[in-house]
DSSP file (Angstrom, degrees, kcal/mol; ACC not computed):
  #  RESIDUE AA STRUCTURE BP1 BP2  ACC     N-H-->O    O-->H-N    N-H-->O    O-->H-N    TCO  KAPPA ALPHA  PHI   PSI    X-CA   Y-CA   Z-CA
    1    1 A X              0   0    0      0, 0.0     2,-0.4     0, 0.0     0, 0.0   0.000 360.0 360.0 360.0 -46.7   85.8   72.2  110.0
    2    2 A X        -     0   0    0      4,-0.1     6,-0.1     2,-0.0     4,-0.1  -0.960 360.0-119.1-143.2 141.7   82.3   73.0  108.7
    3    3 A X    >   -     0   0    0     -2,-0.4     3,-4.8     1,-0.1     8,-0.1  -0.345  45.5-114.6 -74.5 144.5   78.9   72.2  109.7
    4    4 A X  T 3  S+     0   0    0      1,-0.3    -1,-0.1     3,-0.0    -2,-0.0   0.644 114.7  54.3 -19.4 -58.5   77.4   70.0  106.3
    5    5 A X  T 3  S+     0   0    0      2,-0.0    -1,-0.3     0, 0.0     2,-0.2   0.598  95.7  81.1 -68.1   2.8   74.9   72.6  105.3
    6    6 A X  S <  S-     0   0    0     -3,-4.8     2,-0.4    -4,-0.1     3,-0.1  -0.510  79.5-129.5 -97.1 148.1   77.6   75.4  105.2
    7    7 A X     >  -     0   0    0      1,-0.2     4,-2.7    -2,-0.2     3,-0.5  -0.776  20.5-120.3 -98.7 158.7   79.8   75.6  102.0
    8    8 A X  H >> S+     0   0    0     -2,-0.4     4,-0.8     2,-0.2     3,-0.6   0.952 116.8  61.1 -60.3 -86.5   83.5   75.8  102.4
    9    9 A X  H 3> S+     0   0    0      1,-0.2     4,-1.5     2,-0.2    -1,-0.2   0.551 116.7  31.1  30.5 -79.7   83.0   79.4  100.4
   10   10 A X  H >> S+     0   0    0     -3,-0.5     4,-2.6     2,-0.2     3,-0.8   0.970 105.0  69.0 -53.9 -75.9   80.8   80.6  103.2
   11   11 A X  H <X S+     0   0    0     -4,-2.7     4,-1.6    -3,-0.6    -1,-0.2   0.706 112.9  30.1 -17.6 -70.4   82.3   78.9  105.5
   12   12 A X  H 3X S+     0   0    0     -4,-0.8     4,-1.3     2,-0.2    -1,-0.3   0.749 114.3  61.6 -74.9 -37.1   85.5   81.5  104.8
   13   13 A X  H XX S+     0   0    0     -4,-1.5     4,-2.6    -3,-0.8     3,-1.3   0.995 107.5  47.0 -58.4 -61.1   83.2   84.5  103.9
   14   14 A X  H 3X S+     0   0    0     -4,-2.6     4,-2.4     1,-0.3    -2,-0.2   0.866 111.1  46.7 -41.2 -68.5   81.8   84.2  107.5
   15   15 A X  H 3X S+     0   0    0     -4,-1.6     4,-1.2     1,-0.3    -1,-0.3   0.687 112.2  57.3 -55.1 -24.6   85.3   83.9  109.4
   16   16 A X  H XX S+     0   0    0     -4,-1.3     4,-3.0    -3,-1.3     3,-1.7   0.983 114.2  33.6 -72.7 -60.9   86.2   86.9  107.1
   17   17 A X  H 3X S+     0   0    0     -4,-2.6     4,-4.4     1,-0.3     5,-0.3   0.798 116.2  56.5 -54.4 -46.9   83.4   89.2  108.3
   18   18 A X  H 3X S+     0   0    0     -4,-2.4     6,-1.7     3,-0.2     4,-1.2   0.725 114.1  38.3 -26.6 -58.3   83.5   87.8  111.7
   19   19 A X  H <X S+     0   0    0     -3,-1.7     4,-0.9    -4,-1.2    -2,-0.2   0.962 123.4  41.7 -80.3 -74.6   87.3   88.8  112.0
   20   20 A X  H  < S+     0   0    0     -4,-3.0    -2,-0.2     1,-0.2    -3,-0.2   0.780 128.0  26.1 -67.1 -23.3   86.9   92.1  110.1
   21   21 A X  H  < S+     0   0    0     -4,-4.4    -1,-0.2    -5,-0.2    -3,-0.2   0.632 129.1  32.4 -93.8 -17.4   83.6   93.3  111.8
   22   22 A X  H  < S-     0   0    0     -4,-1.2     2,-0.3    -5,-0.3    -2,-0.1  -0.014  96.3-117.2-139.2  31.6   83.3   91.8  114.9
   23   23 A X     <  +     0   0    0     -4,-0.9    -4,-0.2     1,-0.1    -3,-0.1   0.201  57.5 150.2  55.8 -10.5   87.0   91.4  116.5
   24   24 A X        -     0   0    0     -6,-1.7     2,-0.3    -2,-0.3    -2,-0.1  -0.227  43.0-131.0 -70.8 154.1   87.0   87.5  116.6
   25   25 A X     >  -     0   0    0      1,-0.1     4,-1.4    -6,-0.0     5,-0.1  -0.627  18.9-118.2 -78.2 135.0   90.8   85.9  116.2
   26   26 A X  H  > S+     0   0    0     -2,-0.3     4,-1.3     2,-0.2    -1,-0.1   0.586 119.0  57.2 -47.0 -25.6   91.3   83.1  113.6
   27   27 A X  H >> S+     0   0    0      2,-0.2     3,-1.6     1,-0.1     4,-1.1   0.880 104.6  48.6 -75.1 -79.4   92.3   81.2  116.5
   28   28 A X  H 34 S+     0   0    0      1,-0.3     4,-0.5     2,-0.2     3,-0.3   0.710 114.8  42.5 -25.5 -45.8   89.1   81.8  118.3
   29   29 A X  H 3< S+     0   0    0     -4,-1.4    -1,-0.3     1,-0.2     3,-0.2   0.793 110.9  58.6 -77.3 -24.5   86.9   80.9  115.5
   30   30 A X  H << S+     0   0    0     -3,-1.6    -2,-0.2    -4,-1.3    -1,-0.2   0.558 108.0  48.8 -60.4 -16.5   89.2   77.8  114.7
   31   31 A X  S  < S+     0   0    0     -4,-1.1    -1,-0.2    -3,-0.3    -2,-0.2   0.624  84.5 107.7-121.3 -44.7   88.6   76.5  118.1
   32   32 A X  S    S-     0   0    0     -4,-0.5     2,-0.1    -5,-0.4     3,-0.0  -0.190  72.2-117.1 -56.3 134.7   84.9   76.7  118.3
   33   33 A X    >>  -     0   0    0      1,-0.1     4,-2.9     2,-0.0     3,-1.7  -0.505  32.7-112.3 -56.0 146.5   82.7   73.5  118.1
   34   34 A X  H 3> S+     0   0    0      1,-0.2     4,-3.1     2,-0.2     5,-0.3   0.963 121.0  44.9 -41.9 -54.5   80.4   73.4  115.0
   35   35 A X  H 34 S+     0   0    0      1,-0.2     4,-0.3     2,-0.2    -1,-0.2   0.415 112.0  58.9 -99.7  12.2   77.2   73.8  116.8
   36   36 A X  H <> S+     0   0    0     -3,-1.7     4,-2.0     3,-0.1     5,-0.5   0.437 105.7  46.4 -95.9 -42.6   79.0   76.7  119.0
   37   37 A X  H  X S+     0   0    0     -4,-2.9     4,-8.9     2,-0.2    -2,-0.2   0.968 107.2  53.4 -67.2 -49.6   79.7   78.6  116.4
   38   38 A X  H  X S+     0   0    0     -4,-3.1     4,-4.7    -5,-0.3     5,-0.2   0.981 104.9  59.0 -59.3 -43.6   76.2   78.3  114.9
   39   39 A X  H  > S+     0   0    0     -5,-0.3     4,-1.1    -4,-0.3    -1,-0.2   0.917 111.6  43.0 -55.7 -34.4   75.0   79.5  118.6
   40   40 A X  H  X S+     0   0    0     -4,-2.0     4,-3.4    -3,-0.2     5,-0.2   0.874 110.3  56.0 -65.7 -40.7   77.2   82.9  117.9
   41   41 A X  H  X S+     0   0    0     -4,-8.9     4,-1.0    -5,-0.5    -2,-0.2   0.887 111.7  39.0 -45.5 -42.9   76.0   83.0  114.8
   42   42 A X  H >X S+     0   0    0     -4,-4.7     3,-0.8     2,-0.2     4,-0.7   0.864 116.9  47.2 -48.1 -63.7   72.5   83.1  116.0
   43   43 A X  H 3< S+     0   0    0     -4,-1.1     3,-0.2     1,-0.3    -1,-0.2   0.784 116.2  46.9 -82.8 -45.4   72.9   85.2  118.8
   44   44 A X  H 3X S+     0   0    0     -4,-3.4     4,-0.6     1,-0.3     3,-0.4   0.759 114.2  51.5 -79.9 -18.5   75.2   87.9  116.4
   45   45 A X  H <X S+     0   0    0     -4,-1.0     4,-1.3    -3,-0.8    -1,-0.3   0.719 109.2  44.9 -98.9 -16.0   72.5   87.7  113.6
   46   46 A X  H  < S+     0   0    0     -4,-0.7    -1,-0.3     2,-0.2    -2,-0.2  -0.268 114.2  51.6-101.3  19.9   69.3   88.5  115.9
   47   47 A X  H  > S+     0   0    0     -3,-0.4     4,-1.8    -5,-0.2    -2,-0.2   0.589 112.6  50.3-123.5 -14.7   71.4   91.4  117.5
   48   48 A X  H  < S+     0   0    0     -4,-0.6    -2,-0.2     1,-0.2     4,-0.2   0.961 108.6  46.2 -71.2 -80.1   71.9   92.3  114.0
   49   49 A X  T  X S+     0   0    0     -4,-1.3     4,-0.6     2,-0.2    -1,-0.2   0.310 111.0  50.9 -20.4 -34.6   68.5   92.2  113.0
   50   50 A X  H  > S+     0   0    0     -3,-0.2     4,-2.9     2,-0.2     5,-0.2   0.730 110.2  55.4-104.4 -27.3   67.1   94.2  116.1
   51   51 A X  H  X S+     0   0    0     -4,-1.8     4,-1.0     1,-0.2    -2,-0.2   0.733 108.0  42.5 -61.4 -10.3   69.7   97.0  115.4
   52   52 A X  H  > S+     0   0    0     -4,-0.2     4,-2.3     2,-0.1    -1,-0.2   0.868 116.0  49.1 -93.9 -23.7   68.9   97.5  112.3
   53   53 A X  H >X S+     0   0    0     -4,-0.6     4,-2.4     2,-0.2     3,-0.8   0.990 112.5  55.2 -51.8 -73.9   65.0   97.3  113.6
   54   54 A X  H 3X S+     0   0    0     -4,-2.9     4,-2.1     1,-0.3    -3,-0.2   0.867 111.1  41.0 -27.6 -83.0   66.3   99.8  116.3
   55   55 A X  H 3X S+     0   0    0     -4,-1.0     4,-2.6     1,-0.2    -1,-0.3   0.699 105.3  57.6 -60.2 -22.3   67.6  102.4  113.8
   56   56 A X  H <X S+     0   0    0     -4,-2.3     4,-2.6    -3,-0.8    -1,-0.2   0.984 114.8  44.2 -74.3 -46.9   64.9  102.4  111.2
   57   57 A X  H  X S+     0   0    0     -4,-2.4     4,-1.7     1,-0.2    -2,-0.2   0.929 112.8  48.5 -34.5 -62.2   62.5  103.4  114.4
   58   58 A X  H  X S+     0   0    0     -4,-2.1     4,-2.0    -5,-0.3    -1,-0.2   0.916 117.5  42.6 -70.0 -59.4   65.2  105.8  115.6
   59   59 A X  H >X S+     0   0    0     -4,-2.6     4,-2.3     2,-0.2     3,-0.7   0.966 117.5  52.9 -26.5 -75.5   65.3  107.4  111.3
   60   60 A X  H >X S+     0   0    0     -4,-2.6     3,-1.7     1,-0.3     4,-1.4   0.739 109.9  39.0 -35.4 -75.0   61.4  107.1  111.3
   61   61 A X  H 3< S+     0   0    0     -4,-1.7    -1,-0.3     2,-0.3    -2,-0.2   0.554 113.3  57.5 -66.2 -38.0   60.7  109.1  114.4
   62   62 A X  H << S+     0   0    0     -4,-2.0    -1,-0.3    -3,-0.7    -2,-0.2   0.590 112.6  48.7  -2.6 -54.0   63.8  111.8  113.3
   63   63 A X  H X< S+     0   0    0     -4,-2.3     3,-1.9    -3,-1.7    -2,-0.3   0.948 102.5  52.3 -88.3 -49.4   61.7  112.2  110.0
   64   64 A X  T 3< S+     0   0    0     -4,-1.4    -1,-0.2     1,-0.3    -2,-0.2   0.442 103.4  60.6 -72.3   0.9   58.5  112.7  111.2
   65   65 A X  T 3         0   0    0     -5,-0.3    -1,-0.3     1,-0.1    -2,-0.2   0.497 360.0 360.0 -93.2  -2.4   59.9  115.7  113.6
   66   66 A X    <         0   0    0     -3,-1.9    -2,-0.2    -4,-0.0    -1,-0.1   0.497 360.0 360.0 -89.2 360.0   61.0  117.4  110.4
């Protein structure tokens, strides 16, 4: 159900956020191999990570026209 290092906790927190932020179906995440999930994870946390990158540039540059 869940890869070793993950806590059950987590485990659920994730599926929540997953579901409520990012469309996936309980089925869909239920379904996944461990080490396929951790590859979305990856993938959804580095797109994460350069959109928020993205938008403090986009802020920055916004404020310094003011």
């Amino acid at each position: 159900m869940c890869v070793s290092h993950d806590s059950l906790e987590n485990h659920y927190k994730v599926n929540f956020m997953l579901m409520q932020h990012h469309k996936y179906s309980l089925s869909d995440l239920e379904n996944m191999i461990p080490w396929e999930r951790q590859v979305y994870l990856g993938l959804l946390t580095q797109y994460l990570k350069e959109e928020s990158e993205r938008q403090q540039k986009e802020h920055a540059r916004l404020k310094s026209r003011m």
